[in-house]
Every structure is written in structure tokens, then in C-alpha cells.
C-alpha positions, 0 to 999 in steps of 0.5 A: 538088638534086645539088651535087658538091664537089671536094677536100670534106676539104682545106684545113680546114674546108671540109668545113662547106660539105658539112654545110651542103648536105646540112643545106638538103636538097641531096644532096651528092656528092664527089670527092677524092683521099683514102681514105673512111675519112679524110675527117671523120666529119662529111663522110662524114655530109655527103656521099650519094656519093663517088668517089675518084680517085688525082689530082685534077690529071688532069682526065680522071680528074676527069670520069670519076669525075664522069661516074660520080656522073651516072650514079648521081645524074642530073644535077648543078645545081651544081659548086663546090670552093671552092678557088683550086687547083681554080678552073679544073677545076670550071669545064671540068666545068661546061662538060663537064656542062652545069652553070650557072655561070662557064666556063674563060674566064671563070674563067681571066680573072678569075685573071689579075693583067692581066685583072683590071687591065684590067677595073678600069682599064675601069671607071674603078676605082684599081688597081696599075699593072703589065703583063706581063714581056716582055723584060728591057729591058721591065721595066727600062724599066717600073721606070725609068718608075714608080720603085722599088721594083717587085714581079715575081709571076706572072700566075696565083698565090696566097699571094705564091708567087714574088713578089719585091720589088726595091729597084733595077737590082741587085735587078731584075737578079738577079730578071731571072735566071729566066724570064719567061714568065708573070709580071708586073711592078708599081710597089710601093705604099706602103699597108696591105693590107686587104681586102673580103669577102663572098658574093653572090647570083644576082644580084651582091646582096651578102648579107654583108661583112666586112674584114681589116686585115693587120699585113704584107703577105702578100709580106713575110710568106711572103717574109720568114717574119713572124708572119701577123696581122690583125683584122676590122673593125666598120664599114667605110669609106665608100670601101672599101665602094663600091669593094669593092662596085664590084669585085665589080660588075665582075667580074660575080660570082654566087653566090659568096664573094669576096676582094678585096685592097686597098692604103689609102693617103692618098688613099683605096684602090687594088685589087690584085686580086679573087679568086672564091672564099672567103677563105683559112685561117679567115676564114669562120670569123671572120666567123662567129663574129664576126657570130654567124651560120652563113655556110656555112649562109647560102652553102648557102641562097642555093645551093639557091634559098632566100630568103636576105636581106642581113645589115646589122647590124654584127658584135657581135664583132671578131676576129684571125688570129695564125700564129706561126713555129716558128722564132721565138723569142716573149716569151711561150711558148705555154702563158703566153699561154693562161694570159693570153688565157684565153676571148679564144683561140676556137680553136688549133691547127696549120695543114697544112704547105702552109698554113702558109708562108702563114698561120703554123705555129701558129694563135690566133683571138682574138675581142673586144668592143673594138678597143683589147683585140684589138690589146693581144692580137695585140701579146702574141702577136707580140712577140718 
């Protein structure tokens, strides 16, 4: 089974999908923009080609190098990246290659905020309400109908990447100053974000879920530069399982990680949006450690068509994300909250810069039988 991967190095650790692949028997073929010599020494034993190209953004280059590793290999079963930046890149080579799975419409659907709305609303499922930024008098006439505050974002982004808040007319007005031509207007919801997370098979089995519970949300916290936070859960709602589960149903998704990002509220919980690729920074991760299994060896399992049957038992662990700012000032140094967390800190280290507005500069995983010792820990780390 030839299974080429796009970007096989960036963002870390994704060069473990590799390694799972070539561990299942795949042959696992790659194209990046990186020198061989600078890809990790466990990738390059992964990986049984590899082309280089100057820049992955240029699809026709993206082909060509495909193209190439055809010609060596014989055909390709599956294209993947893993990656929301090259989501649609992957799909136009699927479709170039005649490889299975999710085409540019598709894809490109289930990237867009609208069509995502459109697709829950059709389907009878809580959601954000929004439409699309036409005019400024549209948007003004939108926020005047739900009531403040409101949220401009763009259709099509990721990490909240301008996305701004507006509190009234002078915040919208202000806002209303730059172009807006793909973006999308939303009525600001009073919740806490949390998330549903999982892999599904080829035919839309959830084989794993996990939750995050976010201490911010992730506007406030690359608007705002706040510390990044959040924890798993052991159990997950009764509600938010069905609806996770719902939107994953209707998004019609195979083989594929998925993220689905929620608001709970009082009454229950209300989608904002679903994305069709794994959860960002280390939460693959957490979810491994936490259940004490291998999800990239479970994802390259189900991948080469081996039995892979559902995980059911609840995680014997509980984890948490905390990114601390460099430029903030915490109670406790970094080399005295190591001296206090001691086995509790499971992995540290720097985040990429282009990760890191984002996630934090400075990333604790934290891990813990106990909910009441994870959340004391996440409060060390994050008092100032």
C-alpha cells in the first residue's frame, strides 16, 4: 500500500503518522519543502521515498513531485497530510491521481464556517448563528437583530486568526474598516468552549473519542495573548457525545481524526464548527497517553484496512495543555514549577513560532489520576 504524506516533518509530532505507517507495512512516500538531511532520523527511517520541492503552495509543483513518486512506486491508495493548511491541496491531488477519498468541493465545503452552518441547521443540529459579511449596513442590521456582542472571523481560518470581537456600533465600526470579502458575522455565545475528538472508519465508526475542556476561548486567547489551558475528560456528557457524534454523521466523514468545537451552555451545547483533520498542537498526543494506546498506530491500522475495533474503556489518566507566554511574568519560575510538579510534567518544551500564538510559547503536559490534583496543577502554572 503506497500512502504519500504532505508536509511529513511540520508541525511536530506528525512525522509519528509516518512511523506508524511504515510499522502496519505501508510504504510511506513524502514531499516537503525541507532538505532530507533535516526531517527527523526517525521520518527518514519512515519514509521509502521522498521528494523535495522549493514550495509547498504551488500546486503544480505539489503534482509534479507526486507525479514522480507514481512513476517510481506505481500508484498511490491514499494522500493525506493531516494538516488544515494543506487540506485542500491533498484533495486536488486525489482527484488529479484518482486516489479515494474527500474531493476539493467537498473539502472546501466543510472548511467554510456558512457551509458548515448550513449543514447543521439541515440536519435540525444547535449551532452559532452567522451568515456571511456583505455590506456594512448587513452586518450592522445583523447585530442590531441578535444583540451584542457580535464576532467578525473569516469564512475559511484557523487559530482565530483574524477574528475580532465587537462589544457595540464603535467596535463594529471600527471593525467594519477593513474588507469584507470572505468573512462572517456571528452572535457572540456565552459558553465555554469545549470540544469533541475522535478517528472514524470507513464507514463513519467512531473507533476513539476524547474531550477538551478550554480555560479561554481560543479568540480570547491569541486576541488577548492569554496563557493557552485545557484538560481531558474521563466521561463525556451524555449530550455532547450525541451531538459530537451527530456532526460527525453529518459531515459525512471516513477515515479521518476529527475536531469538533462546541460552546456548553445552560441548556445544553451548541456547534460552532467541525474540522476534518486531527486536533492541533499535542492533543493526539494527550489522548494517547491519556488512554495508554498508540492513536497514530490505531489511525495507520484502520488506514491499511486492518480490523481496528472501537475503544470503549474510559482513559485511566486525565491530562492538560498548558502554554505559557514569554511575556508574562508567572508566580512560579519555570525551574520551581518543575521542582513542584516533578513526574506530573510528562513533556516540556518550546512550541514553533508559528504555533505559538496560538498554543503558547512554553508547553506543560500535565497528566493525573484525579480531577481536583490536574485543575491545582493547571492553577500553579497559570497564576501570575
Amino acid at each position: 500500500m503506497n500512502v504519500l504524506l504532505i508536509s511529513p516533518h511540520f508541525p511536530p509530532p506528525v512525522w509519528k503518522y509516518a512511523q506508524a505507517l511504515a510499522a502496519e507495512g505501508a510504504q510511506v512516500l513524502g514531499i516537503a519543502d525541507a532538505p532530507w538531511t533535516a526531517l527527523p532520523e526517525p521520518l527518514r527511517r519512515s519514509l521509502s521515498d521522498y521528494v523535495r520541492v522549493p514550495d509547498l503552495e504551488r500546486y503544480e509543483a505539489l503534482e509534479h513531485a507526486a507525479r514522480l513518486l507514481v512513476g517510481r512506486h506505481g500508484r498511490l491508495h491514499r494522500v493525506e497530510s493531516l494538516n488544515e493548511h494543506w487540506l485542500v491541496h491533498e484533495a486536488r491531488l486525489r482527484e488529479a491521481l484518482h486516489v479515494q477519498g474527500p474531493r476539493p468541493a467537498e473539502v472546501t465545503r466543510l472548511r467554510s464556517k456558512e457551509g458548515m452552518r448550513a449543514l447543521f441547521r439541515s440536519q435540525g443540529l444547535p449551532c452559532t448563528e452567522g451568515e456571511p459579511c456583505r455590506t456594512p449596513e448587513q452586518v450592522r442590521a445583523f447585530a442590531e437583530r441578535v444583540g451584542w456582542p457580535v464576532v467578525l472571523k473569516p469564512d475559511v481560518g484557523v487559530g482565530a486568526q483574524r477574528t475580532r470581537r465587537c462589544d457595540g456600533p464603535l467596535d463594529l465600526d471600527e471593525a467594519l474598516r477593513q474588507p469584507l470579502a470572505g468573512m462572517v458575522v456571528e452572535r457572540f455565545v456565552e459558553g465555554r468552549l469545549t470540544s469533541y475528538d475522535g478517528l472514524c472508519d470507513a464507514q463513519g465508526r467512531v473507533l476513539f473519542q476524547s474531550s477538551q475542556v478550554y480555560g479561554a476561548g481560543v479568540m480570547e486567547t491569541v486576541n488577548e495573548q492569554r496563557t493557552a489551558s485545557f484538560h481531558s475528560r474521563r466521561t463525556l456528557p451524555t449530550a455532547l457525545e450525541a451531538l459530537g457524534r451527530a456532526a460527525v454523521a453529518a459531515c459525512g466523514l471516513r477515515e479521518r481524526f476529527f475536531h469538533v468545537e462546541l460552546f456548553e451552555e445552560s441548556g445544553g451545547y451548541r456547534l460552532l464548527e467541525v474540522n476534518v483533520r486531527p486536533p492541533g498542537g499535542f492533543i493526539v498526543e494527550m489522548m494517547s497517553h491519556a488512554s495508554g494506546g498508540d492513536l497514530y498506530r490505531l489511525w495507520a491500522k484502520m488506514l491499511c484496512g486492518k480490523e481496528v475495533l472501537p475503544v470503549t474503556e474510559p482513559p485511566p489518566l486525565l491530562v492538560a495543555h498548558v502554554g505559557r507566554r514569554r511575556s508574562t511574568r508567572y508566580r512560579l519560575t519555570h525551574e520551581a514549577a518543575m521542582q513542584q510538579l516533578g513526574a506530573a510534567v510528562w513533556w516540556q518544551g518550546p512550541l514553533p513560532p508559528l504555533l505559538a500564538t496560538a498554543m503558547g510559547d512554553d508547553i506543560y503536559l500535565l497528566a493525573s489520576e484525579r480531577e481536583p490534583e490536574l485543575l491545582r496543577m493547571i492553577e500553579l502554572l497559570t497564576a501570575v
